[in-house]
Every structure is written in C-alpha cells, then in structure tokens.
C-alpha positions, 0 to 999 in steps of 0.5 A: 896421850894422843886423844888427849892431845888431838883433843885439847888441840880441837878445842884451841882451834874451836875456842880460835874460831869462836874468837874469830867469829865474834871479831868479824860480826864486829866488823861487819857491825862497824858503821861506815858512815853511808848506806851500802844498801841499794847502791849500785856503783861503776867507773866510766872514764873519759881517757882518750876522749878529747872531746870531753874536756871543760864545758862538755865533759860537765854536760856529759856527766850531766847527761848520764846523771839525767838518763840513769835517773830517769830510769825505773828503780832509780832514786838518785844518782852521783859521781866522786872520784875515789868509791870509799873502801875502793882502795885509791886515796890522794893526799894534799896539804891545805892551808888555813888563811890567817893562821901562820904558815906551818915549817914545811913538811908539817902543813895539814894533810888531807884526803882529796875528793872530788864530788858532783851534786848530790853525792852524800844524798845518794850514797847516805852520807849526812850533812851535819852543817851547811849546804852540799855542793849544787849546780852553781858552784861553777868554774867561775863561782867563787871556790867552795869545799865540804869537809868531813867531822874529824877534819873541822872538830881538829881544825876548829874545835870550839868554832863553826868551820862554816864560813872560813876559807883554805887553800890547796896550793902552796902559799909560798909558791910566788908564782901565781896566787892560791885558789882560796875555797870557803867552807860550805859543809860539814859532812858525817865521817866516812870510811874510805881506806879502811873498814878498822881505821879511823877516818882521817882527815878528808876535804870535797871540792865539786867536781867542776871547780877542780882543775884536773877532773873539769878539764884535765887531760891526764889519765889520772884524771879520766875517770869517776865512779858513778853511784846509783842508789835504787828502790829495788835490787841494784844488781838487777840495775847493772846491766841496764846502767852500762848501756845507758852510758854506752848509748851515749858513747859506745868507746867509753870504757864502763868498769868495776860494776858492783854493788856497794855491798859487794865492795865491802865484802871485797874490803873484808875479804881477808878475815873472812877467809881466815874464820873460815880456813881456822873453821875448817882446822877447827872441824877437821881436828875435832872429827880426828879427835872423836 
C-alpha cells in the first residue's frame, strides 16, 4: 500500500511539473512587443543636481546619448522614464477634443511615458503609423504624443488617430488653459507591467515637452532609464557605460545596470522557482518510491 501511494503521489507531482514546464515555455515564448537582445539598460538620476534643470538638463542626456553612441559596440541609444516590465507605471486621464466631457471619475485612463528620440528604434518597438518623436519637438514646438495599438484601435476604431489632439490636464479646471497634444504615432503594443497581461492603454510625450521630467525639480522626476542597444554582448557594455556617465558627472548616481534579458527574468522570477521547487518534489518522491 505505501508503494502504491508514494507512486501514485510521484506521478502527480511528475504529471505537475510537466504542466508546469510547458506554462512557462509559454511564457518565455510571449512577445513582449520590443526586442530583449543586445540591450543593455541603467538608470541615471539627476536628484540634487539643480544644475540640471530645463535647458541643461536636455544638453546633459544629449551629451550622454552622443558619448555612448560613439562608443565601440553601440548601435543606438535612448532614454524613457518607466523600463517596461521595470515594475513602476503612472496613470493619467486624458481628454479627447471634441467629444463631450466624461462624468467625472470615468475619463479615459492611460499609462504615461515619457520618451526621448529614438527610443522605440533602440529598444525594437515598431512604428505602426506616423513619425517618432525627434529633436524638434521642443518646449516651444506645438505638443505632440505617440500612442500605442490598444489605446488609438479603442479610441478610434474605424479612424486614423494620426492628426487628433488630447490633453492631460483637467478640462474643467478654470484656471489655466489645457496643454493640447497632436497625435504624431502609433506604436506596436508593449508590455510594461506585466508579462501575462494585456497591454493597457499607453500615451509617449517627448521628453522635453514634459513639464515635470524637462524642468522638474521633484525627485520623482530625477530619474530616466537609459536603453543601449548593442552589436555585441551588452553585458560586456555595463562597465564601459557607467564611467561614460560618470566622466561627465562623478556625483550622478548610476543604478539597476542590466540587460533587458536579465529584467525579464526578474519579471519571471516566481514561475520559475515554482517549476523548479515542484521539479525538485517530483524528483525526490520519485527516488523514495523506486
């Protein structure tokens, strides 16, 4: 009676670890709309440093994006504020123009990126209309946003978004006039806060033509993710890419230095141990009952 147990309990955690097995070669077999490969990201923040603010703070990350660039190995580089799958998102609500004012509480929600030029080319992402963001949308160029699939097929289903415009900021707020923004883009779905989940809503503004990360001096602001992509290991890039950031500024904070590969194995930390903790059941029960 016992062997029969122990090997009828063997084969449920076998028949558990196989089920287990094939979930995750699902996982790691989802398209996460970019390209992990040769891609090497790190965060550099700017809190403290009031000398970085509006005008210098651009002619910093252009700087840095021009001495990475120059480096041997390196294809392009850019910067956005939240790495997707990093695990920080915002929200905002935004407002189409000519379309009547939802009841409060039901505006249409979004998750806000903030992008400089050239960031869905280096991190894979395709353009599936319209034009990226460039080095003319300027604080005084009118506003522009890039949106992705999910947020202009729900928004406009039978129209091209290129062309119409939204704002972020309250309508109903008397105080100041909204900072209207044309719709330049359409960008391939990306995920962002989860790797099962689908991609939510999701608006770019370019980096300079945001208030908060141009000229902000709130911490929450300090910070972008700089994204690397290489023609050769990006691991062997890292080293190499934190003294280019600190040869321009040694008191500049250099953090979370990985490759995108590595952030989506930390992304799918938690399946993995589990296959590999019922794995190591499965074995052991298996050897008792033999």
């Amino acid at each position: 009676t016992l062997v029969v147990v122990e090997l009828a309990l063997a084969l449920v955690m076998l028949i558990g670890a196989g089920l287990l097995m094939n979930s995750f070669l699902k996982l790691q077999a989802v398209d996460p709309g970019f390209k992990p490969r040769n891609l090497l990201t790190m965060t550099v923040s700017l809190a403290g440093a009031s000398q970085y603010r509006g005008p210098t703070r651009e002619a910093f990350y252009r700087l840095l994006t021009d001495r990475l660039t120059a480096l041997p190995g390196v294809e392009s580089v850019s910067a956005i504020n939240h790495l997707p799958l990093a695990g920080d998102t915002w929200g905002t609500p935004l407002t189409i123009e000519g379309r009547p004012l939802p009841p409060p509480g039901q505006e249409v929600g979004a998750t806000y990126r903030v992008s400089r030029p050239g960031y869905f080319r280096t991190m894979g992402i395709p353009l599936r209309a319209g034009r990226d963001f460039n080095e003319r949308d300027t604080p005084d160029a009118p506003g522009v946003v890039i949106l992705n699939e999910t947020l202009a097929r729900r928004q406009w289903p039978a129209e091209d978004p290129i062309g119409k415009r939204v704002t972020l900021d309250n309508p109903r707020d008397n105080s100041r006039a909204p900072q209207w923004f044309t719709v330049v883009g359409v960008v391939k779905d990306a995920k962002q806060n989860s790797w099962t989940d689908a991609a939510p809503n999701e608006i770019y503004l370019p980096f300079q033509q945001s208030r908060g990360f141009y000229s902000g001096a709130a911490g929450h602001f300090a910070p972008m993710t700089i994204v690397v992509r290489t023609a050769i290991a990006p691991q062997n890039l890292a080293k190499t890419a934190e003294e280019t950031v600190r040869s321009l500024d040694r008191n500049l904070p250099v953090s979370s230095v990985m490759t995108m590969e590595q952030v989506i194995a930390d992304t799918l930390w938690q399946p993995r141990f589990n296959l590999q903790l019922i794995g190591i059941f499965a074995a052991l029960a298996m050897a008792l009952a033999a």
